[in-house]
Biopython code that builds the backbone (N, CA, C, O; Angstrom):
import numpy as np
from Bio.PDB.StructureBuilder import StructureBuilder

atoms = [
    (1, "UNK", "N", (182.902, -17.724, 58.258)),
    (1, "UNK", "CA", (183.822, -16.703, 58.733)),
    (1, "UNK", "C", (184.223, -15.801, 57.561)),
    (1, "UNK", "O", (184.632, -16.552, 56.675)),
    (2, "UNK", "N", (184.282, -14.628, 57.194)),
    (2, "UNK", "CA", (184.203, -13.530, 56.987)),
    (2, "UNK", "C", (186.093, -13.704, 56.346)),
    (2, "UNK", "O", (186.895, -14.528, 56.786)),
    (3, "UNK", "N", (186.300, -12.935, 55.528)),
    (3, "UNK", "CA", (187.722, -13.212, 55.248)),
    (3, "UNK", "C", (187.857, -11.824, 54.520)),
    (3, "UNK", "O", (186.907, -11.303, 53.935)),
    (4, "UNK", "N", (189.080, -11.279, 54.599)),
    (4, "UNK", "CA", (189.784, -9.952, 54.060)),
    (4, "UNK", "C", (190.249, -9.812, 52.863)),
    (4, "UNK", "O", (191.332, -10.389, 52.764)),
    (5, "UNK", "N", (189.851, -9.204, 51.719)),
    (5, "UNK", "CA", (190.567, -8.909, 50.284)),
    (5, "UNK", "C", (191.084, -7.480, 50.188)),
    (5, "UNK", "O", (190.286, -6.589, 50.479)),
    (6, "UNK", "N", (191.817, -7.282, 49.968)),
    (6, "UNK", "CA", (192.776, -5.889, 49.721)),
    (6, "UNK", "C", (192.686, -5.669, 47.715)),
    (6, "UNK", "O", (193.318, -6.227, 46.818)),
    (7, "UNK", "N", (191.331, -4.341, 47.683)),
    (7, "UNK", "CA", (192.007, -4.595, 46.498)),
    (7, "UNK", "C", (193.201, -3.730, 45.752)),
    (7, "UNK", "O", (193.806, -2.923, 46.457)),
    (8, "UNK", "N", (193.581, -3.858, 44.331)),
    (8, "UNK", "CA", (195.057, -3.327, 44.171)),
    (8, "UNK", "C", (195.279, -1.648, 44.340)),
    (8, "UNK", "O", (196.296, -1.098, 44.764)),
    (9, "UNK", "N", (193.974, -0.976, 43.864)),
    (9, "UNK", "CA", (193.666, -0.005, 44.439)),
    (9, "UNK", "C", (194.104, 0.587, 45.889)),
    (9, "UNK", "O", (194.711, 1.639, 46.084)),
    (10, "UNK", "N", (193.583, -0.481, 46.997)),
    (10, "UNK", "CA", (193.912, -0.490, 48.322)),
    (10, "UNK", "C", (195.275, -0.900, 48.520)),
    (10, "UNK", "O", (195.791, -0.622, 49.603)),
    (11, "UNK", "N", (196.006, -1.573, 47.569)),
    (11, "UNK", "CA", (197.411, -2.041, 48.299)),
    (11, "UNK", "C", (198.082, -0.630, 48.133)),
    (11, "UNK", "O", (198.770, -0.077, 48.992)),
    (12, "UNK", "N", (197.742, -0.090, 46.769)),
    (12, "UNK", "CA", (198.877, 0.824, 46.344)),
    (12, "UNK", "C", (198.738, 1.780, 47.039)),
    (12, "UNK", "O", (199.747, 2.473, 47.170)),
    (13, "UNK", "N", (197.517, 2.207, 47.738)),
    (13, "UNK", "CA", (197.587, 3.349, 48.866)),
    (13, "UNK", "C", (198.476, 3.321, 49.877)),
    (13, "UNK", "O", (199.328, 4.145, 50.209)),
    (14, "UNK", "N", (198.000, 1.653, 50.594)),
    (14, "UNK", "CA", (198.795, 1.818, 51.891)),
    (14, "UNK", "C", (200.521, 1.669, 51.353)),
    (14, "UNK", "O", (201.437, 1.849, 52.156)),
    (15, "UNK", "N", (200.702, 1.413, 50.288)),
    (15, "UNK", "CA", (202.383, 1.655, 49.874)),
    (15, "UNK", "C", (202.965, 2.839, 49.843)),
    (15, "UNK", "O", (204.154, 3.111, 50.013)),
    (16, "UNK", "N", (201.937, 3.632, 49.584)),
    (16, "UNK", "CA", (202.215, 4.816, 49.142)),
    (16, "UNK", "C", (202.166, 5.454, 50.568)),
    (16, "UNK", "O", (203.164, 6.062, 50.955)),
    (17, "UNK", "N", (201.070, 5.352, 51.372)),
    (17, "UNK", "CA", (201.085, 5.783, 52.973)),
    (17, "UNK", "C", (202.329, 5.532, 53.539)),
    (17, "UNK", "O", (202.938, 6.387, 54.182)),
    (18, "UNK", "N", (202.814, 4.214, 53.301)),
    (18, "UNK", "CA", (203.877, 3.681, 54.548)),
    (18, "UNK", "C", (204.840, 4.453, 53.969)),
    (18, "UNK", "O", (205.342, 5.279, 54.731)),
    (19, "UNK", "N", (205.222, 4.433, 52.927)),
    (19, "UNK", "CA", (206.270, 5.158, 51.854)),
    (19, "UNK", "C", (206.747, 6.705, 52.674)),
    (19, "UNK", "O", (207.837, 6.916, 53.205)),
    (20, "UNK", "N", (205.961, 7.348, 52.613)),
    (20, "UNK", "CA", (205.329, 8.571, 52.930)),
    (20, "UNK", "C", (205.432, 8.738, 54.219)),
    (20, "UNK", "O", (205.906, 9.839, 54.498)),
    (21, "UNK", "N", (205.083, 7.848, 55.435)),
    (21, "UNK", "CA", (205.638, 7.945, 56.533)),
    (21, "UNK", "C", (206.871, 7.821, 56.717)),
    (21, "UNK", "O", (207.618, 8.381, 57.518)),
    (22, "UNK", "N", (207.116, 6.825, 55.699)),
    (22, "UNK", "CA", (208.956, 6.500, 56.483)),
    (22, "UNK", "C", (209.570, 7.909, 56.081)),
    (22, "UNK", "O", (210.141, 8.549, 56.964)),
    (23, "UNK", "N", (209.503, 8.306, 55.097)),
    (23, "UNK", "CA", (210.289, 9.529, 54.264)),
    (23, "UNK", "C", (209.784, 10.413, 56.106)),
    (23, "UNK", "O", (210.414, 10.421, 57.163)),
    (24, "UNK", "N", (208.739, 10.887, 55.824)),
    (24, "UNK", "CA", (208.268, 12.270, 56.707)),
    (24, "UNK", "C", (208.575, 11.638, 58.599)),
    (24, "UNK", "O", (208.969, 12.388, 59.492)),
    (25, "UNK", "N", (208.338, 10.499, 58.741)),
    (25, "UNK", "CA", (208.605, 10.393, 60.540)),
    (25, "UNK", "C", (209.358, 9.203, 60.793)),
    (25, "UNK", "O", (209.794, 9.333, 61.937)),
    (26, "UNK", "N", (209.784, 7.970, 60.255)),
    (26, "UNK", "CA", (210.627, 7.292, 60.261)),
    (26, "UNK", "C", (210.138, 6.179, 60.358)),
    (26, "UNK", "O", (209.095, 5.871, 59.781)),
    (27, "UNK", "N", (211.045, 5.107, 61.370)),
    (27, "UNK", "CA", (210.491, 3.651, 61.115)),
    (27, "UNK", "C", (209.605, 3.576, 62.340)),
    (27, "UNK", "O", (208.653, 2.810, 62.194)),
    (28, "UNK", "N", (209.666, 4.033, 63.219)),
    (28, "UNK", "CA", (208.698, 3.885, 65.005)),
    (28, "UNK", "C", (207.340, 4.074, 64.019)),
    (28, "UNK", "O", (206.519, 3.287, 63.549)),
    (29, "UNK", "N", (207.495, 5.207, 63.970)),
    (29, "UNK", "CA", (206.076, 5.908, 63.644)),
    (29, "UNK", "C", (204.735, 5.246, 62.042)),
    (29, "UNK", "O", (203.531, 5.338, 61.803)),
    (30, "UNK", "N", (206.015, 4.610, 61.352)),
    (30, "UNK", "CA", (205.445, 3.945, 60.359)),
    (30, "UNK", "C", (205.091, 2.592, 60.976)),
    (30, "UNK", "O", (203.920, 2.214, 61.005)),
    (31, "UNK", "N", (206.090, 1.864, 61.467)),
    (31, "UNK", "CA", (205.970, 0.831, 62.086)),
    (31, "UNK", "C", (204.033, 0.713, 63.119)),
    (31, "UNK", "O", (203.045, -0.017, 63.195)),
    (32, "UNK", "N", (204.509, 1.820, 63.589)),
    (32, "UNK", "CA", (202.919, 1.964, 64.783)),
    (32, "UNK", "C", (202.170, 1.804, 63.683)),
    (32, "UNK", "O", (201.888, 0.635, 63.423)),
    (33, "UNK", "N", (201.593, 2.980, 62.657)),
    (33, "UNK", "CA", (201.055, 2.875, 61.363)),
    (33, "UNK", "C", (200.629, 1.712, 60.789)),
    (33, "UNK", "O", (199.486, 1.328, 60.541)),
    (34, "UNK", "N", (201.723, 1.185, 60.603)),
    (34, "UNK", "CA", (201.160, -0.358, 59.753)),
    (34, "UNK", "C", (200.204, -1.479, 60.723)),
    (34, "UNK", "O", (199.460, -2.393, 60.367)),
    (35, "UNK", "N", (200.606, -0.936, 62.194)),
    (35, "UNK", "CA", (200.296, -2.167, 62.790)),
    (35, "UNK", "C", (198.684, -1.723, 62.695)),
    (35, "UNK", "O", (197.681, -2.321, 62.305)),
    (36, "UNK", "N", (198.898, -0.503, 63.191)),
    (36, "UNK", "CA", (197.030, 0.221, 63.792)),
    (36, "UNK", "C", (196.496, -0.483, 62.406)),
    (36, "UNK", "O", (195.826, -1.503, 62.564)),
    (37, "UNK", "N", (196.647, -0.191, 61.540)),
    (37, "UNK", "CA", (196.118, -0.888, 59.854)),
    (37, "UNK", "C", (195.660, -1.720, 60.240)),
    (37, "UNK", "O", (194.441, -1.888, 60.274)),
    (38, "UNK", "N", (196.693, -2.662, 60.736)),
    (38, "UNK", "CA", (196.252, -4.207, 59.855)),
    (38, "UNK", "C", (195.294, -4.200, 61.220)),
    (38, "UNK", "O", (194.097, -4.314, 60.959)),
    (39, "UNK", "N", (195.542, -4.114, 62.273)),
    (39, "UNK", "CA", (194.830, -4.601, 63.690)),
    (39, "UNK", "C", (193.181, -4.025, 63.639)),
    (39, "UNK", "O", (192.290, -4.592, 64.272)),
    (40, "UNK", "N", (192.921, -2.695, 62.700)),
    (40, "UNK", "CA", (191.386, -2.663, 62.232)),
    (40, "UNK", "C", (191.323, -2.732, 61.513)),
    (40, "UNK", "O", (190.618, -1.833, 61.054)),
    (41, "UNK", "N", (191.800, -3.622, 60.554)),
    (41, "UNK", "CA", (191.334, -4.498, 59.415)),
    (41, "UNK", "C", (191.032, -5.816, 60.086)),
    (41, "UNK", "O", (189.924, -6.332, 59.935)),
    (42, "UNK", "N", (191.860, -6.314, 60.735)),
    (42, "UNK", "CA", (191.886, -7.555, 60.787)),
    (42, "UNK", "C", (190.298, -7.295, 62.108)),
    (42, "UNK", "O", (189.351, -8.033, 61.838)),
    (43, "UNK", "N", (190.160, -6.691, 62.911)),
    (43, "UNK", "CA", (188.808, -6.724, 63.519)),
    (43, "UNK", "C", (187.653, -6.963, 63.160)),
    (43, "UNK", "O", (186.741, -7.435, 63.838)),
    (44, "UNK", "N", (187.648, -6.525, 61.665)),
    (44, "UNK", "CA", (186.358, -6.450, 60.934)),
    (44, "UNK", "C", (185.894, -8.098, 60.432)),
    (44, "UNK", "O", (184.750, -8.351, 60.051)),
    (45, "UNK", "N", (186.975, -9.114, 60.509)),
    (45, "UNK", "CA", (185.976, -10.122, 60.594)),
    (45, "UNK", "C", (185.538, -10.635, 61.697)),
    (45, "UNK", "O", (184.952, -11.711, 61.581)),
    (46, "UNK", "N", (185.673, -10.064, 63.031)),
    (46, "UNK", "CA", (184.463, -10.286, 63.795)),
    (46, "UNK", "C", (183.293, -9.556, 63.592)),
    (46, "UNK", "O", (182.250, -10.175, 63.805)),
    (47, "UNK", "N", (183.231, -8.756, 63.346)),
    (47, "UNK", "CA", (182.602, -7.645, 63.214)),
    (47, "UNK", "C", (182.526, -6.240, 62.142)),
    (47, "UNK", "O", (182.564, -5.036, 62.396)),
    (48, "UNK", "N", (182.399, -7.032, 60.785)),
    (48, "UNK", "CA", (182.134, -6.277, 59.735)),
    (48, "UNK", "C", (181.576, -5.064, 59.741)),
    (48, "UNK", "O", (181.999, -3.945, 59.450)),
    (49, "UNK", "N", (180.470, -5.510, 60.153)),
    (49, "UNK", "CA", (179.666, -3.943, 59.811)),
    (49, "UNK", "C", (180.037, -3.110, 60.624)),
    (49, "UNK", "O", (179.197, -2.211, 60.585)),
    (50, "UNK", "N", (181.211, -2.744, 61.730)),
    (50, "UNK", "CA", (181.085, -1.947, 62.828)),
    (50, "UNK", "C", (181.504, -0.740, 62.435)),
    (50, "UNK", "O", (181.290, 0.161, 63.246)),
    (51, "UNK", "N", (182.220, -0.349, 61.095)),
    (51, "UNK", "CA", (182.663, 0.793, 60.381)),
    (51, "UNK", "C", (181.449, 1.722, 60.250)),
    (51, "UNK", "O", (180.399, 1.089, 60.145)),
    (52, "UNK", "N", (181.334, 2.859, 60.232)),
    (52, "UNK", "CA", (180.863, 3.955, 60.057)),
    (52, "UNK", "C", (180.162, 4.101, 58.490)),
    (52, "UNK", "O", (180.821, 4.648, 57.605)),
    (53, "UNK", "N", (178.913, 3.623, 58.237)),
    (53, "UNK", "CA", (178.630, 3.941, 56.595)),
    (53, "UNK", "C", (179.383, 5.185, 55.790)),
    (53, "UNK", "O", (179.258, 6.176, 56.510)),
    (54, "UNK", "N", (179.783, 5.372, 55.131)),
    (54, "UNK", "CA", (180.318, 6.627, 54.140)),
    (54, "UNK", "C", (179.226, 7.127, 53.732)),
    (54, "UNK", "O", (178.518, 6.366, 53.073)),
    (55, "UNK", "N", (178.881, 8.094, 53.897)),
    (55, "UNK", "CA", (178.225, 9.119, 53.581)),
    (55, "UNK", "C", (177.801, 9.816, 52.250)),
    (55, "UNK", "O", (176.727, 10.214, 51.798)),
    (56, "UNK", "N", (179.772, 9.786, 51.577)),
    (56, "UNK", "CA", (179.844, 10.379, 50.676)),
    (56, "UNK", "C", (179.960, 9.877, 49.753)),
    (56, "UNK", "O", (180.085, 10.561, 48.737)),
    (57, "UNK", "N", (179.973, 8.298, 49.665)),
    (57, "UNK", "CA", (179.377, 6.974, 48.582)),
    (57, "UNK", "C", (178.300, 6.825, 49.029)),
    (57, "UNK", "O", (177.793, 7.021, 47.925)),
    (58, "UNK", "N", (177.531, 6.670, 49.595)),
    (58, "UNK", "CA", (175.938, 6.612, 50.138)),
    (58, "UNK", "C", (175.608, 6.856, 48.479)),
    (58, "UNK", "O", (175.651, 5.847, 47.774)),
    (59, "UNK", "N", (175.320, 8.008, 47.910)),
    (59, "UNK", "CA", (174.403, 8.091, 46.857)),
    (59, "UNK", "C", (174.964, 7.677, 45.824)),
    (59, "UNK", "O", (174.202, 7.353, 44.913)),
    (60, "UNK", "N", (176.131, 7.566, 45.638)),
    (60, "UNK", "CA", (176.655, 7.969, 44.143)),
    (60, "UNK", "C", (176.874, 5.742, 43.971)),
    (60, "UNK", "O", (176.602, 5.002, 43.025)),
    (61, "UNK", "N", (177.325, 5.502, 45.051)),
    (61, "UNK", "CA", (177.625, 3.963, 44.361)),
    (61, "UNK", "C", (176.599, 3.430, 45.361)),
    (61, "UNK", "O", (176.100, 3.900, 46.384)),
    (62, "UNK", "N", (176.407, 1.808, 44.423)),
    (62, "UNK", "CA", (175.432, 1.087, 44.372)),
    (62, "UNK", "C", (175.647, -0.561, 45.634)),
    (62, "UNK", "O", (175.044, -1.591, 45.934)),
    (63, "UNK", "N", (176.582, -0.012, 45.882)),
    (63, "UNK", "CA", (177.289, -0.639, 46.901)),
    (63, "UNK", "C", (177.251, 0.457, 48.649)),
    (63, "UNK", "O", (177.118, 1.681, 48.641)),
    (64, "UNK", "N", (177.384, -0.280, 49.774)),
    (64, "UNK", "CA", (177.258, 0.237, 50.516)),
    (64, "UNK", "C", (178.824, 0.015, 51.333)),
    (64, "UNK", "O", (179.423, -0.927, 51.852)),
    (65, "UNK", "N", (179.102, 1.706, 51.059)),
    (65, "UNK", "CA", (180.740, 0.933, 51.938)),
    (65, "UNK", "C", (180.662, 2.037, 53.367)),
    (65, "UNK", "O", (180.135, 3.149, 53.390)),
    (66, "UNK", "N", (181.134, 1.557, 54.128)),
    (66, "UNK", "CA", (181.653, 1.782, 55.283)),
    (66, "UNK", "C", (183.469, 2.250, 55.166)),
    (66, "UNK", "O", (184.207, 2.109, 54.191)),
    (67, "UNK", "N", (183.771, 2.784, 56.427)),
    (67, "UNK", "CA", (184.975, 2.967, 56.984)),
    (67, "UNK", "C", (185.544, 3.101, 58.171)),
    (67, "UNK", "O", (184.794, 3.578, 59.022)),
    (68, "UNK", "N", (186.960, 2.757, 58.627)),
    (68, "UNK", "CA", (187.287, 2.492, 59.919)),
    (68, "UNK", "C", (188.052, 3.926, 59.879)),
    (68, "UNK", "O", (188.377, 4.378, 58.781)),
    (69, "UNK", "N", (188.319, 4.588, 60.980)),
    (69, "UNK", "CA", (189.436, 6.055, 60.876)),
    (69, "UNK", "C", (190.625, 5.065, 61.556)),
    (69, "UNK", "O", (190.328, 4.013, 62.122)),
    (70, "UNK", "N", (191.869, 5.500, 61.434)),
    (70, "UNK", "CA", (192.891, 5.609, 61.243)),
    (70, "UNK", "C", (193.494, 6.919, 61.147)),
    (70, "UNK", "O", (193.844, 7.183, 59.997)),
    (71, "UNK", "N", (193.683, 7.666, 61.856)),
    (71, "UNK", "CA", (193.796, 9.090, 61.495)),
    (71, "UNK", "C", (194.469, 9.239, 61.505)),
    (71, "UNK", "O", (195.097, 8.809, 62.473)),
    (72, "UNK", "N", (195.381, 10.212, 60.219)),
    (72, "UNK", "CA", (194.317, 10.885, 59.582)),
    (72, "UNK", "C", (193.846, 10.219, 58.020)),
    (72, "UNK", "O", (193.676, 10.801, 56.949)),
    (73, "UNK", "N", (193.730, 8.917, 58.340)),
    (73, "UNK", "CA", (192.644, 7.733, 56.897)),
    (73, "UNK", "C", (191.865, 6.954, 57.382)),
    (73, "UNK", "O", (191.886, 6.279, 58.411)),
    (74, "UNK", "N", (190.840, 7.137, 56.211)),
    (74, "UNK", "CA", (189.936, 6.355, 56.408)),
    (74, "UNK", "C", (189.645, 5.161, 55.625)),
    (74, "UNK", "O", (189.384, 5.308, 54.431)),
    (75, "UNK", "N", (189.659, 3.638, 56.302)),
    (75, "UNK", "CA", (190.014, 2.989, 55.580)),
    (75, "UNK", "C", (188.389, 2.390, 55.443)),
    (75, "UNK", "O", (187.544, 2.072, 56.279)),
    (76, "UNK", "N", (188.423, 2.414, 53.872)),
    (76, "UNK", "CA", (187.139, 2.250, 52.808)),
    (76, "UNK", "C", (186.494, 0.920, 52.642)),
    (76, "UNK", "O", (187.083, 0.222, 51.817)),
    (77, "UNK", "N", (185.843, 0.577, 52.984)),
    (77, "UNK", "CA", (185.652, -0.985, 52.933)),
    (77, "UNK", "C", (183.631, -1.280, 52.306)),
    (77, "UNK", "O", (182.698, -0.477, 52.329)),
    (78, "UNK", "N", (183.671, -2.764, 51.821)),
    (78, "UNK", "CA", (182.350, -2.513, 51.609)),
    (78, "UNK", "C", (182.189, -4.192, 52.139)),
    (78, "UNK", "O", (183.263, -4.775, 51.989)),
    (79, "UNK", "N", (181.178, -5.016, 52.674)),
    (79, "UNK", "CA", (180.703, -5.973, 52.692)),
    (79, "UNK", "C", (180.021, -7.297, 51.519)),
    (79, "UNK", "O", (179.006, -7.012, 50.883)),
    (80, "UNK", "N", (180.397, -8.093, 51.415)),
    (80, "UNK", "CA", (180.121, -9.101, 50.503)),
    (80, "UNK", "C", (179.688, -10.227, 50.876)),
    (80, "UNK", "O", (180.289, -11.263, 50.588)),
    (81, "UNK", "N", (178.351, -10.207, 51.719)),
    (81, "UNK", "CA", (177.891, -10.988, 52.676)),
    (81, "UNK", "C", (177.435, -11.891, 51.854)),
    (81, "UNK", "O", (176.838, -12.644, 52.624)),
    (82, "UNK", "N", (177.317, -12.319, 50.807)),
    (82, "UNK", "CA", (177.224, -13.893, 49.924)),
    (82, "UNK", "C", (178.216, -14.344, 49.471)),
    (82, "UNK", "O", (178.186, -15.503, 49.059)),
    (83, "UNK", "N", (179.729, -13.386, 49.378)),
    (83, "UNK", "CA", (180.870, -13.936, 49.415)),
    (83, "UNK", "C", (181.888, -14.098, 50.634)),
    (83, "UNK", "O", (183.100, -14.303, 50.571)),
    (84, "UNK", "N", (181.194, -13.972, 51.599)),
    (84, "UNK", "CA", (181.462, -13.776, 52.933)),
    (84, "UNK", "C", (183.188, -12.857, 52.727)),
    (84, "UNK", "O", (184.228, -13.169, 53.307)),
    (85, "UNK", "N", (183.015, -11.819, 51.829)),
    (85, "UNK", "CA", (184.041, -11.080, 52.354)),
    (85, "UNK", "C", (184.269, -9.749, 52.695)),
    (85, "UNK", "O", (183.195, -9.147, 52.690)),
    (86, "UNK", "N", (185.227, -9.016, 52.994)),
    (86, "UNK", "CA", (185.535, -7.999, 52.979)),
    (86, "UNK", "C", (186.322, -7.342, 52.212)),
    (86, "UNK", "O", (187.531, -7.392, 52.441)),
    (87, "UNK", "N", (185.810, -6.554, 51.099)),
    (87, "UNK", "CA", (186.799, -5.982, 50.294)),
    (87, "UNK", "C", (187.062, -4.152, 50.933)),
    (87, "UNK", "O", (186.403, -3.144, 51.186)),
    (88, "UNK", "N", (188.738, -4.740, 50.944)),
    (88, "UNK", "CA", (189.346, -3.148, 51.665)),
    (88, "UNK", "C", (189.166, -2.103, 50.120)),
    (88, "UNK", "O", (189.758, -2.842, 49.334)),
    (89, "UNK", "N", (188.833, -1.192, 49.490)),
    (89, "UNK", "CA", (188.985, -0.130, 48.394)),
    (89, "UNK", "C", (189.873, 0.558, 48.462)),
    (89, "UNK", "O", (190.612, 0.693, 47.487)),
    (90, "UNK", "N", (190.074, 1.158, 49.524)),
    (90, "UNK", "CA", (190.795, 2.488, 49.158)),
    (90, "UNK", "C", (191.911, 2.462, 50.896)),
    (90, "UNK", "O", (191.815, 1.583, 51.753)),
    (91, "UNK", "N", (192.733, 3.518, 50.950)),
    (91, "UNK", "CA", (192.522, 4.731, 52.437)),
    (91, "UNK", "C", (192.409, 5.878, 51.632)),
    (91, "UNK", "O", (192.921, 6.072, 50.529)),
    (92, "UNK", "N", (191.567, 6.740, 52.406)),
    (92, "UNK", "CA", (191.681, 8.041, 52.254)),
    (92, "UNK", "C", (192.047, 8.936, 53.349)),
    (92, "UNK", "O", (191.736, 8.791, 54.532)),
    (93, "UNK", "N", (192.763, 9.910, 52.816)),
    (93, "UNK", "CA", (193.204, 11.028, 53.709)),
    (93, "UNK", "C", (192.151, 12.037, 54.149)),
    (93, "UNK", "O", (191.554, 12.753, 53.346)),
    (94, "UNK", "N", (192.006, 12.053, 55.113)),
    (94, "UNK", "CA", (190.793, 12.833, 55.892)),
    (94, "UNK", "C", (190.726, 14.336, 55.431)),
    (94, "UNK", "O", (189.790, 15.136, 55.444)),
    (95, "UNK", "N", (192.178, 14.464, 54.975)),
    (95, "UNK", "CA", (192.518, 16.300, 55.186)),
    (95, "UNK", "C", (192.130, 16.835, 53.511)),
    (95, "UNK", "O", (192.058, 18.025, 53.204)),
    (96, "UNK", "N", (191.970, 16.013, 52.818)),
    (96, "UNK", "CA", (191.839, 15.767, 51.230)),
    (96, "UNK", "C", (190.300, 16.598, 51.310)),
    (96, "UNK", "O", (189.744, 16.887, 52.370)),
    (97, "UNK", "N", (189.772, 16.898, 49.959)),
    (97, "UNK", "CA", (188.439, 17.501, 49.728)),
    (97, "UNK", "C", (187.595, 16.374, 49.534)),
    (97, "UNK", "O", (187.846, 15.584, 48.625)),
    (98, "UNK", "N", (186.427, 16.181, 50.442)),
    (98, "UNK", "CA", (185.452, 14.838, 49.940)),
    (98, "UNK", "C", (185.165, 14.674, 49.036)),
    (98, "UNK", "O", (184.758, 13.522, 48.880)),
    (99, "UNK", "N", (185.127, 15.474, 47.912)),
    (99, "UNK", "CA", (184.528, 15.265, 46.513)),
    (99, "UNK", "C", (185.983, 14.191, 45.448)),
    (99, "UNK", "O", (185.938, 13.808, 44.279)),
    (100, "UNK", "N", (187.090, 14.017, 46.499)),
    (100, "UNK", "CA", (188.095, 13.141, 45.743)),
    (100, "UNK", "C", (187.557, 11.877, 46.063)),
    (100, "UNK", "O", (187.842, 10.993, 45.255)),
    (101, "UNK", "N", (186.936, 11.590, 46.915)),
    (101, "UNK", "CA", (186.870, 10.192, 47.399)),
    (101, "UNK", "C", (185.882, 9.619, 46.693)),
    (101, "UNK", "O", (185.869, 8.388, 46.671)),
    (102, "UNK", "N", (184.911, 10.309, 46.011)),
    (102, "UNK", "CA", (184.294, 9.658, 45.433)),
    (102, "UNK", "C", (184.875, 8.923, 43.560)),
    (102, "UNK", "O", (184.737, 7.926, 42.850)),
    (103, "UNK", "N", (185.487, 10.166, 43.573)),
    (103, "UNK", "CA", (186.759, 9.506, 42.056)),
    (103, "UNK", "C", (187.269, 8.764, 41.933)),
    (103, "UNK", "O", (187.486, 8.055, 40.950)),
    (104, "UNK", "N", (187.798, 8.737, 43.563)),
    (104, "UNK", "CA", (189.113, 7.581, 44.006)),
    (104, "UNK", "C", (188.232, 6.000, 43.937)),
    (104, "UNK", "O", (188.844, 5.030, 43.490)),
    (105, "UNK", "N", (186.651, 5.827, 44.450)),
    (105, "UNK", "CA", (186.677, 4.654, 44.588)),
    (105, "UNK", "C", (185.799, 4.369, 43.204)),
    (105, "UNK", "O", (184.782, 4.979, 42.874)),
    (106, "UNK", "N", (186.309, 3.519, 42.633)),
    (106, "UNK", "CA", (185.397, 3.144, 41.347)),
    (106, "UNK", "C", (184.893, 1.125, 41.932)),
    (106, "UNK", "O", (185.691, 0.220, 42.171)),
    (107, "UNK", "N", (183.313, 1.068, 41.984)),
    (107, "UNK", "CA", (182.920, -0.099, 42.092)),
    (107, "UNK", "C", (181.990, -0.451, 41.016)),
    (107, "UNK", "O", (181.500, -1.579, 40.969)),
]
sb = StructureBuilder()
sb.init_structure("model")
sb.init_model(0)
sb.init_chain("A")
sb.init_seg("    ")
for serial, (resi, resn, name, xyz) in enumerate(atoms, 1):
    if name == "N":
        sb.init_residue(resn, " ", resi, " ")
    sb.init_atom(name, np.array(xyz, "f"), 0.0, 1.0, " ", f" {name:<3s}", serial, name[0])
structure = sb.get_structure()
């Protein structure tokens, strides 16, 4: 069974996300937020690979990561099928220029 790692990279985003919601729409709306998170995160160990390959790591890293939307983030993930895990990288903000996302994830 397949198990979830958040790395610190990834925590400090979604801190910074929830942060950011509470300030801009409050606790409902962050609250919904956190849950949608964890509920497609937590899907992916049935079903790892069901994320969308990234495109825009495709060439540049040597790793193959995928992502789930969350909109408006996309949450960054790559497979570690001999460590049977899932490491979460990043979220990214959809509305951001793609050429950040590749800065943002260092593997």
């Amino acid at each position: 069974m397949m198990k979830i790692a958040w790395t610190i990279q990834a925590q400090r985003r979604v801190i910074e996300i929830l942060e950011y919601s509470q300030q801009e729409f409050g606790n409902k709306a962050t609250d919904r937020l956190a849950r949608t998170i964890e509920q497609k995160t937590l899907q992916l160990i049935n079903n790892p690979f069901r994320g969308t390959v990234e495109l825009i790591l495709a060439k540049e890293k040597k790793i193959s990561c995928r992502y789930l939307l969350v909109n408006p983030y996309k949450i960054i993930y790559y497979v570690d099928e001999k460590e049977e895990s899932i490491y979460i990288v990043t979220l990214f903000h959809t509305h951001q220029h793609p050429s950040k996302l590749d800065k943002e994830v260092e593997l």
